[in-house]
N, C-alpha and C positions, 0 to 999 in steps of 0.2 A: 504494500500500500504506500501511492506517494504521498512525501509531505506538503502541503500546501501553504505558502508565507502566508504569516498572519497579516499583513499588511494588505493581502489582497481577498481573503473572506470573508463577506458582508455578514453581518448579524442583526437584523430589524434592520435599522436606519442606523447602524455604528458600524465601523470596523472593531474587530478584535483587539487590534492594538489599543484602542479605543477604551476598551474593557478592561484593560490589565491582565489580559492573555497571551502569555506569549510561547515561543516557537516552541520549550520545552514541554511547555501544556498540551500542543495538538503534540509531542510525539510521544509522549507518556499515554492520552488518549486512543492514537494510533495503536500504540501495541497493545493497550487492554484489548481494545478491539480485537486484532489480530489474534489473541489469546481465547477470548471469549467466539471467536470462528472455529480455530482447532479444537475447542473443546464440544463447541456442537455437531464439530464433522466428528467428534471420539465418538458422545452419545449416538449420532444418527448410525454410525459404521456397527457399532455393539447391538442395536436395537436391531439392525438387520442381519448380523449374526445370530441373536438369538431365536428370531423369528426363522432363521434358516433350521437353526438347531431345532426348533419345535416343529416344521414341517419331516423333517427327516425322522422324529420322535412318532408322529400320527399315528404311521402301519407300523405300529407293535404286535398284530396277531390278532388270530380269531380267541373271542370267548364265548364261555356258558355260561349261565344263572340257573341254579336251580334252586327254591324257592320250597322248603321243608314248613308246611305248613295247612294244617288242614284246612281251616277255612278258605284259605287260598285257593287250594288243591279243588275246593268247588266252588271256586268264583267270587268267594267274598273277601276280594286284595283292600279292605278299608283303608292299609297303611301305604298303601303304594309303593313297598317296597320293591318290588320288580322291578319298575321304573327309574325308582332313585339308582339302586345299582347300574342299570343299563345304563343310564347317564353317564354316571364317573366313569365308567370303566370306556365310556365315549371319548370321552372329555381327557383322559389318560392316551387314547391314542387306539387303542382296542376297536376291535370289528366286533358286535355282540351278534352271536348266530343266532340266539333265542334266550329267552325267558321262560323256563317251565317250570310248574310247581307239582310237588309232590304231597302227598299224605307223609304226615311223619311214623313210616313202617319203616322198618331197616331194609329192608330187599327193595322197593319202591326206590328210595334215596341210592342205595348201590345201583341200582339198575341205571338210573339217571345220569350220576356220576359216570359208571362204563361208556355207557353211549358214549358220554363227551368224550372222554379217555380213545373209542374207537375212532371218533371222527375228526381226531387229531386235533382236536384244538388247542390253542396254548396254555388256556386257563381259564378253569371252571371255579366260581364261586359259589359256595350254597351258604345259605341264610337260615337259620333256625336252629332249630333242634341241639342246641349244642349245650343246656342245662342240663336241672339235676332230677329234673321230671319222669317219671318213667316212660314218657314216650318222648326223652330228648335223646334220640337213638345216631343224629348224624353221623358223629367219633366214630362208633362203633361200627356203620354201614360206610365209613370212611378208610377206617384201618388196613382194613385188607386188599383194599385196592394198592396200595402206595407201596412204592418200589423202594422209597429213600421217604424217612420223615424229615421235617426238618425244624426242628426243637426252637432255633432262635426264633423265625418268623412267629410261632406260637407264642413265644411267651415276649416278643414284642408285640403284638397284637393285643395280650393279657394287661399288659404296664402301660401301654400308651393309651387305654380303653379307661383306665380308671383311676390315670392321669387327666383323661378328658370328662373323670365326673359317669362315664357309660360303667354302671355295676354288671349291667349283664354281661359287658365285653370283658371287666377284669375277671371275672368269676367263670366265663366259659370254660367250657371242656375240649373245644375244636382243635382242630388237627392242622397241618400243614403239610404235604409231602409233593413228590414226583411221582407218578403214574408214566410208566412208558416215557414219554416227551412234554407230558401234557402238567402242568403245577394246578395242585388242587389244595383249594383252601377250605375251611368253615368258618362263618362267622356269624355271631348273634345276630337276632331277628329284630333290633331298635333301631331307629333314624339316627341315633347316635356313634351305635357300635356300629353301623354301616358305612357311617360318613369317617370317623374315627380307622375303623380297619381299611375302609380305601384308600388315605390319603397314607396310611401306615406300608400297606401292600403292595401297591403300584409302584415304586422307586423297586424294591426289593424285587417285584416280578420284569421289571426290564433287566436287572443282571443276571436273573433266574433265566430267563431267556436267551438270551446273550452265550450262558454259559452252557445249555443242554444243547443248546444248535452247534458249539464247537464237535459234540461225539456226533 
């Protein structure tokens, strides 16, 4: 940027000189300037880098929902929790292939589970069942699918659930493991523990990803 003699840049009806401005003034304002440029071409260059990083982030994989809850299982989703899942796990980057809810019976919830596991998905979430009810059977119709558990995701899912105030999430029983290729989670049936375990999960399922697609 040139410098321009203060003798010759009008200001209303004065010159600068006029003012008691002089040449060190406009070059000390020059450089803010100049300074205050590079730093908006920093932010605009980073803004576009992370917006690159977030398109390349999008196709993370297909997912499941499966959805352990009777009333559900016949229609009556009062909580709308199908939905809220499909969203994040949108909003993460995820393909959702479906939303499906089951009765909370252990073979029902396995059964569901497999499918996902056959049809390759990268990761099934199920919602429910995962207390101390006697028909909180998810764990259970969980466990013997999983090829590898995997203990940390669990019990961050447990600590950050009841760091966030969610009792159902700290007090769960769910599981976390690999199926095949496919990472299968459980997580409580509350708008909290759902929003709580997504935001918990999603970071953790892109290295999950990342790392089963190396074999």
């Amino acid at each position: 940027m040139s410098v321009i003699p203060t003798d010759r840049v009008p200001f209303g009806g004065s010159d600068i000189s006029e003012l008691g401005i002089g040449e060190a003034d406009v070059v000390a304002a020059d450089a803010a300037a100049a300074r205050l440029a590079a730093q908006a071409g920093e932010i605009e260059a980073e803004g576009i880098q992370m917006r690159s990083l977030n398109l390349a982030d999008e196709d993370l994989g297909r997912a499941l929902v499966v959805i352990v809850d009777d009333r559900v299982a016949h229609g009556d989703d009062h909580t709308l929790i199908g939905p809220l899942v499909s969203e994040l796990l949108e909003e993460a980057g995820f393909h959702v292939d479906a939303v499906v809810a089951v009765e909370s019976d252990e073979v029902e919830i396995r059964n569901a589970l497999n499918t996902a596991v056959i049809g390759g998905v990268d990761l099934v979430i199920s919602v429910g069942g995962v207390g101390v009810g006697g028909r909180d059977v998810a764990p259970e119709a969980t466990e013997d699918l999983l090829d590898r558990k995997l203990p940390g995701i669990e019990e961050a899912l447990r600590s950050s659930g009841l760091a966030a105030g969610a009792m159902d999430a700290g007090l769960s029983r769910g599981l976390a493991g690999i199926s095949g290729q496919t990472i299968v989670v459980n997580l409580a049936n509350s708008r909290a523990a759902v929003r709580d375990g997504m935001a918990t999960i999603t970071p953790m399922a892109k290295h999950l990803i990342a790392s089963i697609s190396e074999f």
